[in-house]
C-alpha positions as CSV (number, residue, x, y, z in Angstrom):
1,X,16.7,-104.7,-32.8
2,X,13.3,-103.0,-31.3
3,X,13.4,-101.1,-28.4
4,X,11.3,-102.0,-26.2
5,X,10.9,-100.7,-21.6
6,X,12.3,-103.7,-20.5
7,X,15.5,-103.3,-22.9
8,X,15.7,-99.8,-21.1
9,X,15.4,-101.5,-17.9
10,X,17.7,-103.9,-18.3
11,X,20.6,-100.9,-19.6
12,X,19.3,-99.2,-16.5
13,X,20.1,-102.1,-13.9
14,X,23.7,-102.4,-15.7
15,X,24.1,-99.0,-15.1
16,X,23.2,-98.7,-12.0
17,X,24.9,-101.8,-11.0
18,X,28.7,-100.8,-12.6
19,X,28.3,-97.4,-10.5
20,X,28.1,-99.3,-7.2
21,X,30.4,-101.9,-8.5
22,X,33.4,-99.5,-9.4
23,X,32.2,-96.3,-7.0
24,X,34.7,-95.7,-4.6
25,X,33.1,-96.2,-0.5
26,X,34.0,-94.9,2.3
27,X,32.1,-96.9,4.4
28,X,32.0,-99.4,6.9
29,X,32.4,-103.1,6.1
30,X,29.0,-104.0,6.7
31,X,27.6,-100.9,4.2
32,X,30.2,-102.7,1.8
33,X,28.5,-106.0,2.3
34,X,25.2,-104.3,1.4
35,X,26.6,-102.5,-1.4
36,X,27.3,-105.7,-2.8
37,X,24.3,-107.8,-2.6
38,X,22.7,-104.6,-4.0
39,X,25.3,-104.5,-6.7
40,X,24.5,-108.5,-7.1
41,X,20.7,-108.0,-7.5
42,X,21.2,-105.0,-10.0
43,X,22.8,-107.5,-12.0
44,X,19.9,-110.3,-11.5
45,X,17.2,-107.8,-12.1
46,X,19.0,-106.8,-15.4
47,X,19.3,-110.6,-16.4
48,X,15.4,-111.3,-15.4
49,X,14.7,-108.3,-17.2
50,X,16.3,-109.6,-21.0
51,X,15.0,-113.0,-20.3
52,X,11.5,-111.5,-19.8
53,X,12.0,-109.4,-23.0
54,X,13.0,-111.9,-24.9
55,X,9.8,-113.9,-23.9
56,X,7.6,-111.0,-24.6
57,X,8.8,-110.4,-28.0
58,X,8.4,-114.3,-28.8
59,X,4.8,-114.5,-28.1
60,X,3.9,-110.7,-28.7
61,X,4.8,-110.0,-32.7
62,X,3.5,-106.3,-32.8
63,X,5.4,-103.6,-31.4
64,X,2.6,-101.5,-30.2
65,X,1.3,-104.4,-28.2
66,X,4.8,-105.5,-27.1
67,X,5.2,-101.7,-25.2
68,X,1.5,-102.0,-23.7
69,X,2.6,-105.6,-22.2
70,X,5.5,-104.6,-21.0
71,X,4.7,-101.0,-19.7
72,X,2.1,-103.0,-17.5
73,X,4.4,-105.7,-16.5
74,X,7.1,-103.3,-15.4
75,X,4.1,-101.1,-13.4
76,X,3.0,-104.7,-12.2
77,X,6.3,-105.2,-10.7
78,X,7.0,-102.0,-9.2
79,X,3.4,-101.9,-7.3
80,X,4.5,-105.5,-6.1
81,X,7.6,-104.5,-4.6
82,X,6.2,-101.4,-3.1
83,X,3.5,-103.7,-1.4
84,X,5.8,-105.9,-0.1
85,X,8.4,-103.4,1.2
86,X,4.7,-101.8,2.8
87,X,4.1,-105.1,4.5
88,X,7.1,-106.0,6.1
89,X,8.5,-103.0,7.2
């Protein structure tokens, strides 16, 4: 099994995701209605995440150029999201 970022990824977003499903909340029902669908796309970022790796490694046999793809893809993402989060809020 190689490592690869978006195997660490994905064991993040599992992570994360068990913490909010089993922390214990105080809150208010609707914080507990937002905790889950956060919870619930922890676990579909994690599951987009393998699939993606899994895709990678077909098509990309070398493990140096496997970490470049995916360092960029994972950078790629996370300057996507930050765009969008600019733009609509």
């Amino acid at each position: 099994m190689k490592l690869t970022p978006l195997n660490i990824v994905t064991s993040g977003c599992l992570v994360l995701a068990l913490l909010m499903l089993f922390s214990p909340s105080q809150a208010l029902s609707l914080q507990k209605g937002l905790n889950g669908l956060l919870t619930g796309l922890c676990f579909l970022a994690a599951i987009i995440a393998f699939i993606s790796d899994l895709i990678f490694r077909k098509f990309i046999p070398l493990l140096r150029n496997l970490w470049v793809v995916e360092c960029a893809f994972i950078v790629f993402t996370v300057v996507l999201m930050v765009i969008l989060k600019i733009t609509v809020a």
